[in-house]
C-alpha positions as CSV (number, residue, x, y, z in Angstrom):
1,X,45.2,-22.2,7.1
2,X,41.9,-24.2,7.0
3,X,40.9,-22.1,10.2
4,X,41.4,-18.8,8.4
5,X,39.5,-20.8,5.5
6,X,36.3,-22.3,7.6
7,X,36.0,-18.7,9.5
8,X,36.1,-17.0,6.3
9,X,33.2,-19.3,4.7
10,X,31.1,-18.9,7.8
11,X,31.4,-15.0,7.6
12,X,30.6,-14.9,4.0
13,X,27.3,-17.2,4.8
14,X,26.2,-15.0,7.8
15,X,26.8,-11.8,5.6
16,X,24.7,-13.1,3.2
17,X,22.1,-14.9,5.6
18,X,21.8,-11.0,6.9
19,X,21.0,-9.5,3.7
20,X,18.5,-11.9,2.5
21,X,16.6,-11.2,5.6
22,X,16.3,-7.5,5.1
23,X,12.7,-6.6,4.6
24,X,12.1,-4.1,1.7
25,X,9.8,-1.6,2.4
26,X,10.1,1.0,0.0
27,X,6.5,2.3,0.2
28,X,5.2,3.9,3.9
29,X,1.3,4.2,4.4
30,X,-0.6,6.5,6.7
31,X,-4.6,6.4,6.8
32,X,-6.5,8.8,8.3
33,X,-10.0,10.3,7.9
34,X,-10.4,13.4,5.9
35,X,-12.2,15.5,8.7
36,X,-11.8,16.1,12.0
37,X,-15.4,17.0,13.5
38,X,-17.6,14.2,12.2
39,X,-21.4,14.2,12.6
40,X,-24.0,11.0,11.6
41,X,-25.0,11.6,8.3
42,X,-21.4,13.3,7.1
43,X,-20.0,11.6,3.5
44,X,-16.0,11.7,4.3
45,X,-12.9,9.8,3.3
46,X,-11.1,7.2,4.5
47,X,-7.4,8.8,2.8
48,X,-4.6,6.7,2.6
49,X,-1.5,7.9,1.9
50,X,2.3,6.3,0.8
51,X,5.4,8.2,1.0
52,X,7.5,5.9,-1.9
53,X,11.3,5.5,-1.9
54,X,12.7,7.3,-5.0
55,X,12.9,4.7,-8.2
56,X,10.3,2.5,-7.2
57,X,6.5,3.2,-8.0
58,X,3.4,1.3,-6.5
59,X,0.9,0.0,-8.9
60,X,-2.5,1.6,-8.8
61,X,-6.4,0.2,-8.9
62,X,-7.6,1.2,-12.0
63,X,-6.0,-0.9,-15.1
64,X,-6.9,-4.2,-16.0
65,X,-6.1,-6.7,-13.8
66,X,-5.7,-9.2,-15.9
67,X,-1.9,-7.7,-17.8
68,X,0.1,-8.7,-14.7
69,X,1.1,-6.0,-12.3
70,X,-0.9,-6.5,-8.6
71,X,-3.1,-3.8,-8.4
72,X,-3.7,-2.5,-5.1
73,X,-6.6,-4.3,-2.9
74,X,-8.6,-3.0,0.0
75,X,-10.5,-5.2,2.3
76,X,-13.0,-2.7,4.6
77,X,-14.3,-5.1,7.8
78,X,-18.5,-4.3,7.7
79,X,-19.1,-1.8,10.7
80,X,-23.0,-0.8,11.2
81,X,-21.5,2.7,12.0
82,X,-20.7,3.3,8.5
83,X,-21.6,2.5,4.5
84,X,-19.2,2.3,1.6
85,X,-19.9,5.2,-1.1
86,X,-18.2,3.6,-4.3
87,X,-15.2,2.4,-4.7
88,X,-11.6,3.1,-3.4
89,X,-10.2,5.7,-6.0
90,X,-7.0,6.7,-7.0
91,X,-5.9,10.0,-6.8
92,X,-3.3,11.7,-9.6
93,X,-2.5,8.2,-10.5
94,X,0.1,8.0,-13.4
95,X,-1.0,6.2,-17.0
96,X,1.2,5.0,-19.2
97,X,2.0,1.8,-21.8
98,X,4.1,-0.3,-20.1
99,X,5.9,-2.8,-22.9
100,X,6.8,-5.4,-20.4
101,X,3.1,-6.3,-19.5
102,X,2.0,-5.4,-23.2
103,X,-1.1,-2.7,-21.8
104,X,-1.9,0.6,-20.5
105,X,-0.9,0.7,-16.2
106,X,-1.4,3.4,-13.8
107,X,1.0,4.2,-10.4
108,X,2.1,6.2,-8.2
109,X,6.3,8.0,-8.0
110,X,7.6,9.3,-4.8
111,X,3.7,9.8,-3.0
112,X,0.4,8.1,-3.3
113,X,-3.0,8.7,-2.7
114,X,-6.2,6.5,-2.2
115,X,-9.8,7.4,-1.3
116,X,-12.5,5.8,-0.1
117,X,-15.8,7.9,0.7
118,X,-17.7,6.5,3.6
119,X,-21.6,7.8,5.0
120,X,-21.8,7.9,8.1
121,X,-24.4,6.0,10.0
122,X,-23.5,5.9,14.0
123,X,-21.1,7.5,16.1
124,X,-18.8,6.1,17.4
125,X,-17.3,5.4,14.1
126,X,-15.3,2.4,13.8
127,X,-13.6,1.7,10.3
128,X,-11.2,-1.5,10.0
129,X,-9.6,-3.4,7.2
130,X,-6.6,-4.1,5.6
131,X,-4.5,-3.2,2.4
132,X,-2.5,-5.3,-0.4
133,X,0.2,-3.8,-2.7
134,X,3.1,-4.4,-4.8
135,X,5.9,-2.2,-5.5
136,X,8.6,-2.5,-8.0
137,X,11.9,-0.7,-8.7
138,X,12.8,1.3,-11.8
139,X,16.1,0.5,-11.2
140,X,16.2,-3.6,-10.8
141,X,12.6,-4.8,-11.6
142,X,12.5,-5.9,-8.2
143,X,8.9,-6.2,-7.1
144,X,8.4,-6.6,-3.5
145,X,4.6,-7.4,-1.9
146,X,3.1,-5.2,1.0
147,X,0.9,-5.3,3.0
148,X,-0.8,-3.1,5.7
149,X,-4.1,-3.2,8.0
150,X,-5.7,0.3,9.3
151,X,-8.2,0.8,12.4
152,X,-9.3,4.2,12.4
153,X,-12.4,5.5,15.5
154,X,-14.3,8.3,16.0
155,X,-14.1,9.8,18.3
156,X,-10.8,8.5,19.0
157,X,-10.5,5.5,21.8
């Protein structure tokens, strides 16, 4: 009987060991550069893109930090074959009050989409950085952390 007991305790442990180490990733990013044929002196976009798993929503760039939610954040690497235009922008963000953090927030359901104009300076084109985000359930208020780095060349290495 203590056998049955002590193998039943360790499957329960490993059964939960196994779903605790399940890594959520209920938003999926692509970046890519909005044209194709790219010439010095062309203003283009660096577009990123999230397919989002249905209840959750990822928390735009354009509210005030300060209420709570993690806003997305871009970090662009400097590269003397391009300059920043502005800032990254949202695009069809969602607005709403959100009672929880007391203010006005702005997401994205199901898809998202970023843009960040670049001129560009030199060819080849070299455009690196990385992205921080934090997406949260409709369902559970579970808010999970992401992150993702991009690399994009032109032409292509």
């Amino acid at each position: 009987m203590k056998n049955k007991i002590a193998v039943f305790l360790v499957l329960i442990m490993s059964v939960s060991t196994v779903s605790v180490a399940q890594i959520l990733t209920p938003a999926k990013w692509t970046v890519e550069l909005s044209k194709k044929d790219i010439k010095v002196g062309d203003v283009i976009d660096v577009v990123f893109k999230a397919k989002i798993d249905k209840s959750w929503h990822v928390y735009s760039n354009d509210f005030d930090p300060e209420l709570g939610p993690i806003l997305i954040e871009f970090d662009f690497e400097d590269d003397a074959s391009y300059d920043r235009v502005g800032k990254v922008k949202p695009i069809n963000a969602k607005k709403k009050y959100d009672k929880i953090w007391e203010g006005d927030v702005s997401y994205f359901e199901n898809t998202a989409e970023m843009r960040q104009q670049i001129k560009v300076k030199s060819l080849p084109l070299h455009v690196e950085g990385t992205f921080d985000f934090q997406t949260c359930s409709d369902q559970t208020g579970q808010c999970v952390m992401g992150d993702d780095e991009f690399d994009l060349n032109y032409p292509n290495k």
